[in-house]
N, CA, C and O atoms as a GROMACS GRO file, in nm:
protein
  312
    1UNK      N    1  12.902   8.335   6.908
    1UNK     CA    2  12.813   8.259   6.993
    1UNK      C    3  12.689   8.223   6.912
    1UNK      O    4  12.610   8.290   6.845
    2UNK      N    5  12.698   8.112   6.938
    2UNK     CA    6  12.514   8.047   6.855
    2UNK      C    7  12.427   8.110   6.900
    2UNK      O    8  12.462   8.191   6.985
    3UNK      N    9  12.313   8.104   6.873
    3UNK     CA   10  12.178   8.127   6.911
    3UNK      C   11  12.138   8.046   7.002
    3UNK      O   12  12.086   8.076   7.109
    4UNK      N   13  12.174   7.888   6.941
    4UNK     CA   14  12.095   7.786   7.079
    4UNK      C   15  12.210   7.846   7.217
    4UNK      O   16  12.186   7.825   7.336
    5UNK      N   17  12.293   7.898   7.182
    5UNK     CA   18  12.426   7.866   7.325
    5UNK      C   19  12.381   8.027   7.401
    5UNK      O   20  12.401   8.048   7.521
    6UNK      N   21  12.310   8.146   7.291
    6UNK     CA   22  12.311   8.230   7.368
    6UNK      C   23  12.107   8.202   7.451
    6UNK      O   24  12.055   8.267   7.542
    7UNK      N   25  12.073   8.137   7.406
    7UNK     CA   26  11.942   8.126   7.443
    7UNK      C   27  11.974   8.029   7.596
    7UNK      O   28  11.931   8.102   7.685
    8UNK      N   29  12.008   7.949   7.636
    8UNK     CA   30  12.039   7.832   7.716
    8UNK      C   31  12.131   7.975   7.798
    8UNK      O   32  12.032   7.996   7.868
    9UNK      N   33  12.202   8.052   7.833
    9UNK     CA   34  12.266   8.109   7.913
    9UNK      C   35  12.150   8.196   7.940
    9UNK      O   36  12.115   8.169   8.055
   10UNK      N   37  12.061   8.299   7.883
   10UNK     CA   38  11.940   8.353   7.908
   10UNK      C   39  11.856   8.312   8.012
   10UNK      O   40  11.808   8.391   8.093
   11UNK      N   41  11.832   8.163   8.013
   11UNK     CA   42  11.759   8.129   8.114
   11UNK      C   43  11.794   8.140   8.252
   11UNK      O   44  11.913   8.151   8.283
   12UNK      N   45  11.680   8.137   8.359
   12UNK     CA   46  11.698   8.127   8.485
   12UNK      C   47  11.720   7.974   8.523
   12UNK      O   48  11.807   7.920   8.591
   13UNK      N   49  11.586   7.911   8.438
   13UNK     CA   50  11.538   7.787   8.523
   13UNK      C   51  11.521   7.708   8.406
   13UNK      O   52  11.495   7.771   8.303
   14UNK      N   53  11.530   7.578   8.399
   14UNK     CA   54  11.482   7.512   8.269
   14UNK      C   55  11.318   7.508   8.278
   14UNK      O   56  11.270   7.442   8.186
   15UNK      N   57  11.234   7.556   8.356
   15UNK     CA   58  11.066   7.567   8.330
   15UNK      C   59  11.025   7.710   8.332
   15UNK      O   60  11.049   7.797   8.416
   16UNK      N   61  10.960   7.715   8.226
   16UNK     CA   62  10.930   7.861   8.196
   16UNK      C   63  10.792   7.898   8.275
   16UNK      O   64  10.751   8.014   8.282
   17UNK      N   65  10.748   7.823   8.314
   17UNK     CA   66  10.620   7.866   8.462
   17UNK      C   67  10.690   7.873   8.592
   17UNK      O   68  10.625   7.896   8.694
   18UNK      N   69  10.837   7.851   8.595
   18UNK     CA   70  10.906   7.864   8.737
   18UNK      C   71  10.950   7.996   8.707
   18UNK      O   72  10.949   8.068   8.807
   19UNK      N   73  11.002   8.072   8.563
   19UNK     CA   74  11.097   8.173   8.529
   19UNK      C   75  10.996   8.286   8.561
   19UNK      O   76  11.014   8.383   8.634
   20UNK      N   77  10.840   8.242   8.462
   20UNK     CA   78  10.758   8.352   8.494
   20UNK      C   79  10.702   8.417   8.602
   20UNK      O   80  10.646   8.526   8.602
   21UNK      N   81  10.733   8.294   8.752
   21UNK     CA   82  10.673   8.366   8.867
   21UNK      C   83  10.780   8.412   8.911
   21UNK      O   84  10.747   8.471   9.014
   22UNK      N   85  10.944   8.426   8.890
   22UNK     CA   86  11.035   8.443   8.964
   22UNK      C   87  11.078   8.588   8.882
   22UNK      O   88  11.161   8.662   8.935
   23UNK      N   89  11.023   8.619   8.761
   23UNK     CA   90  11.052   8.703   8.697
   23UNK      C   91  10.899   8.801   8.698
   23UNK      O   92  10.895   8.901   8.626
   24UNK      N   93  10.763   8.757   8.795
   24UNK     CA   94  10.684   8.848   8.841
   24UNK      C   95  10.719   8.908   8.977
   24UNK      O   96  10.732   9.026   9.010
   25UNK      N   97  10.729   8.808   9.038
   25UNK     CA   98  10.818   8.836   9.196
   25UNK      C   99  10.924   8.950   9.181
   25UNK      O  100  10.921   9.057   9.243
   26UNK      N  101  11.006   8.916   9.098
   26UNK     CA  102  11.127   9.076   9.131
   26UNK      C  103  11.043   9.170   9.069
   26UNK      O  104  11.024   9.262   9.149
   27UNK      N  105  10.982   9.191   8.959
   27UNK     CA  106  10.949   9.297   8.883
   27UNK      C  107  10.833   9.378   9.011
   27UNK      O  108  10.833   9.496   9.046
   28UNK      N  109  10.749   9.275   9.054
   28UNK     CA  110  10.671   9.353   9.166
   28UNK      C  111  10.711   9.390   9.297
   28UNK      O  112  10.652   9.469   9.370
   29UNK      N  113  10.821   9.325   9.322
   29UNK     CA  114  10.910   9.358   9.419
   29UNK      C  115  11.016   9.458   9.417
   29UNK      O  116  11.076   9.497   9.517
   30UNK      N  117  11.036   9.499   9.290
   30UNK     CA  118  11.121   9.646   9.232
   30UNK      C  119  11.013   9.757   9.239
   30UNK      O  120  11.016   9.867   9.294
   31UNK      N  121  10.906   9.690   9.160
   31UNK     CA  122  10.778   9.841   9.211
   31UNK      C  123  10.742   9.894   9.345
   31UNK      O  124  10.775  10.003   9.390
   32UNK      N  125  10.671   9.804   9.403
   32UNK     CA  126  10.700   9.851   9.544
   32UNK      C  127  10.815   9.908   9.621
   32UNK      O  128  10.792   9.981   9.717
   33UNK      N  129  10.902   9.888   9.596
   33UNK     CA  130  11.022   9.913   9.628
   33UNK      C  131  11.046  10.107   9.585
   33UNK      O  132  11.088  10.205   9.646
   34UNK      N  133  10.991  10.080   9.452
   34UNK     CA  134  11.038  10.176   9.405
   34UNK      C  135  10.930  10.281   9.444
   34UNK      O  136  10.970  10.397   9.437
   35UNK      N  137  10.750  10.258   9.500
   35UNK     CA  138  10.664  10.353   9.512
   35UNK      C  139  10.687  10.394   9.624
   35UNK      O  140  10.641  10.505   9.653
   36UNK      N  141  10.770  10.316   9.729
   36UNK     CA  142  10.779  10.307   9.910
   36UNK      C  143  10.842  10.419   9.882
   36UNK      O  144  10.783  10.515   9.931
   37UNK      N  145  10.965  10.455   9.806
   37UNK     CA  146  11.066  10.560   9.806
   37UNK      C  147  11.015  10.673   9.759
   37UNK      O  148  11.048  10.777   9.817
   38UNK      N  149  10.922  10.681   9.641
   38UNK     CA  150  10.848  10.774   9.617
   38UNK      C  151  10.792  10.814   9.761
   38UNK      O  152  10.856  10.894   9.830
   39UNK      N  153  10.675  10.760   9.804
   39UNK     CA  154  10.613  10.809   9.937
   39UNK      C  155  10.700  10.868  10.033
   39UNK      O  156  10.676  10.972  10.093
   40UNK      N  157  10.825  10.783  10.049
   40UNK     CA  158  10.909  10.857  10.174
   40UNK      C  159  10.979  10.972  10.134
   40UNK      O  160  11.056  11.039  10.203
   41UNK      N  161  10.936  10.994   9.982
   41UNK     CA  162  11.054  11.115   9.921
   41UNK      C  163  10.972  11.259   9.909
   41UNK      O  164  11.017  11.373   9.924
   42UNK      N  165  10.841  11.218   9.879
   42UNK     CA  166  10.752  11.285   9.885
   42UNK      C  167  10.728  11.437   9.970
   42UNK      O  168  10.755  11.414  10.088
   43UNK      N  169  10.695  11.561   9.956
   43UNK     CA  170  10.661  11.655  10.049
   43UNK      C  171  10.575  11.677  10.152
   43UNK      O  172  10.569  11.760  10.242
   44UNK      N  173  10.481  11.544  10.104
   44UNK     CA  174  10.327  11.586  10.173
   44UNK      C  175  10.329  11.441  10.142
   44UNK      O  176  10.412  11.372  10.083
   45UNK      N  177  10.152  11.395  10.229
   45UNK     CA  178  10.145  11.266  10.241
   45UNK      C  179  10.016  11.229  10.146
   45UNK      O  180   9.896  11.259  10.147
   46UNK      N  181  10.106  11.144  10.059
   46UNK     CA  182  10.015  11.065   9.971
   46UNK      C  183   9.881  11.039   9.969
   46UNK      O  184   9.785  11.092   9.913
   47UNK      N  185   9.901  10.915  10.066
   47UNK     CA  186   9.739  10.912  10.090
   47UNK      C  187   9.626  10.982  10.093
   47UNK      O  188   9.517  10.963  10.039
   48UNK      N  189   9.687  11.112  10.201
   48UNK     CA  190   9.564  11.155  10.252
   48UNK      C  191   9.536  11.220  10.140
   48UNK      O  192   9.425  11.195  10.095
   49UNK      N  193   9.608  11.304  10.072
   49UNK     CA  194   9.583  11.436   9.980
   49UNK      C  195   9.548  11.356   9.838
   49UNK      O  196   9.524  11.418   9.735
   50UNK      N  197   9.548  11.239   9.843
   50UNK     CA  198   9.451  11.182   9.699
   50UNK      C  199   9.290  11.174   9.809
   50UNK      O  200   9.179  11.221   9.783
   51UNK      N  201   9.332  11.102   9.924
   51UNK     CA  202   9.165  11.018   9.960
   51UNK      C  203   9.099  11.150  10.031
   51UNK      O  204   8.979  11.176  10.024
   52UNK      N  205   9.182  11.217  10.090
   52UNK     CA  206   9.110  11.283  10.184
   52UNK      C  207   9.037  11.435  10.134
   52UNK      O  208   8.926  11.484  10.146
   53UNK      N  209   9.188  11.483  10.063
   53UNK     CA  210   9.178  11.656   9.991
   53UNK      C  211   9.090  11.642   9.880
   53UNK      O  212   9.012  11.733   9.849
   54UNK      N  213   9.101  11.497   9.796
   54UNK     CA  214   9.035  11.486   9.680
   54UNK      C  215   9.164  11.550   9.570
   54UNK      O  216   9.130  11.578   9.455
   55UNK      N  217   9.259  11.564   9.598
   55UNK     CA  218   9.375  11.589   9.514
   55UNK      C  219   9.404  11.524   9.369
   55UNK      O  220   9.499  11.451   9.345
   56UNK      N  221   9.294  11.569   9.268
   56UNK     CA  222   9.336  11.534   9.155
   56UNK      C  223   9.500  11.493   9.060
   56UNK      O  224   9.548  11.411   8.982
   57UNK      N  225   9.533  11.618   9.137
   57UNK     CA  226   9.700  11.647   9.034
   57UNK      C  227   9.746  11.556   9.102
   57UNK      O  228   9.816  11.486   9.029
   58UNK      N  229   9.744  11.500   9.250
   58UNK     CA  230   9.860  11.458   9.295
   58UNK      C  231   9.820  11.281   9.282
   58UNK      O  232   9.905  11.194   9.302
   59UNK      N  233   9.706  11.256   9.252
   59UNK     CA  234   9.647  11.122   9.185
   59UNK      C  235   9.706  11.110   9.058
   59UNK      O  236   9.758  11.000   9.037
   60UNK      N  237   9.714  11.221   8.936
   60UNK     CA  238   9.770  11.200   8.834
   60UNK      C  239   9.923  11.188   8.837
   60UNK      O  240   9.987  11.129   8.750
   61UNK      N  241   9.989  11.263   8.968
   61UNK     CA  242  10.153  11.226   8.938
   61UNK      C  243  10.154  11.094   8.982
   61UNK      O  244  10.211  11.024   8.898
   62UNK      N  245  10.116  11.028   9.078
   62UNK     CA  246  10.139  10.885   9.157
   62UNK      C  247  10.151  10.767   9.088
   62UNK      O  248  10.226  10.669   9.097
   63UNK      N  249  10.004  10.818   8.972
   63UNK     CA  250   9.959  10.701   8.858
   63UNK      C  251  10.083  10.758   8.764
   63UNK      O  252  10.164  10.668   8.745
   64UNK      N  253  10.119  10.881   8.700
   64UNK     CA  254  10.203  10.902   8.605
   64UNK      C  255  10.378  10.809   8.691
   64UNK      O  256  10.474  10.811   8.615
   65UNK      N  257  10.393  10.768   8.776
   65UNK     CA  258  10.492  10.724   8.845
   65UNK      C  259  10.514  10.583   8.876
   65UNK      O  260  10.625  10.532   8.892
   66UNK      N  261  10.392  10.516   8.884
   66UNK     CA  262  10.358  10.394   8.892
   66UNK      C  263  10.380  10.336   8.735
   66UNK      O  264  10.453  10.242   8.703
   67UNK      N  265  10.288  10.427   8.640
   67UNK     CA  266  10.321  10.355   8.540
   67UNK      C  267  10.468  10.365   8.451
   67UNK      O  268  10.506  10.283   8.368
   68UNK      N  269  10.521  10.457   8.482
   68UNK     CA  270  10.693  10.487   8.408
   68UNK      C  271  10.723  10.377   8.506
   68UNK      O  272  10.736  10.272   8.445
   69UNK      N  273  10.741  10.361   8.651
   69UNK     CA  274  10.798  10.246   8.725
   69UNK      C  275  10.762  10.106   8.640
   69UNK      O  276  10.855  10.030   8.614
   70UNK      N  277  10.672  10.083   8.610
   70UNK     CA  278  10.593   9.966   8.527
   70UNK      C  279  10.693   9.938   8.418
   70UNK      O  280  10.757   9.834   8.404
   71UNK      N  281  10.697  10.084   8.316
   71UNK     CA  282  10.778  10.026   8.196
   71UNK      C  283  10.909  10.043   8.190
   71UNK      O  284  10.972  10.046   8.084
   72UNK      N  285  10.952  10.054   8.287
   72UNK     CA  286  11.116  10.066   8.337
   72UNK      C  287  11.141   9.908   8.400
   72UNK      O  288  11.250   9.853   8.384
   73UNK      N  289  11.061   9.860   8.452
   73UNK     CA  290  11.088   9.728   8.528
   73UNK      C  291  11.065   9.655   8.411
   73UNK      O  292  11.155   9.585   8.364
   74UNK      N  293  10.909   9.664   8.335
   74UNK     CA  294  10.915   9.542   8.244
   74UNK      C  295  11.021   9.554   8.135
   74UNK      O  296  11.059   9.449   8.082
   75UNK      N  297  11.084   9.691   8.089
   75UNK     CA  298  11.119   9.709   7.964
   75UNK      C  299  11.279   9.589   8.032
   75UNK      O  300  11.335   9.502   7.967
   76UNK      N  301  11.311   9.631   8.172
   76UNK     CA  302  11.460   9.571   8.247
   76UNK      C  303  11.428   9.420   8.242
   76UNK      O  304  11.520   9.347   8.208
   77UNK      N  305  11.331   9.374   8.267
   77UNK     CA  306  11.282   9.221   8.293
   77UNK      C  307  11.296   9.169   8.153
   77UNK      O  308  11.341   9.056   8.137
   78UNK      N  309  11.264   9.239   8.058
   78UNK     CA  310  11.223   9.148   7.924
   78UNK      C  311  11.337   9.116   7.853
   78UNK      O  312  11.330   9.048   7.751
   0.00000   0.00000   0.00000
């Protein structure tokens, strides 16, 4: 397979400002997706025990989760 023939099957869309919002759309739509399940999987409730308890550790797992979700979606997107 060529290069031009494998590049032309790669694409979504022939405009690459249509690919980039359709390829921000799922990627932020997999995160959420993926933090909702965190929260519902969760032992205790998120929110309160970052805003309310002042819960350091459990601020650092959320963010440590958000961002592995981040480079799992972009590393899948790219």
């Amino acid at each position: 397979m060529t290069p031009r023939a494998y590049s032309k099957k790669a694409r979504m869309t022939e405009s690459g400002f249509l690919n980039a919002v359709l390829y921000t759309a799922l990627g932020v739509g997999a995160f959420v997706a993926g933090f909702a399940i965190l929260i519902k999987l969760a032992p205790f409730q998120l929110w309160k025990e970052v805003v309310q308890e002042r819960n350091i550790a459990v601020a650092i797992l959320a963010g440590a989760v958000a961002l592995g979700l981040s480079w799992i979606i972009a590393a899948t997107m790219h």
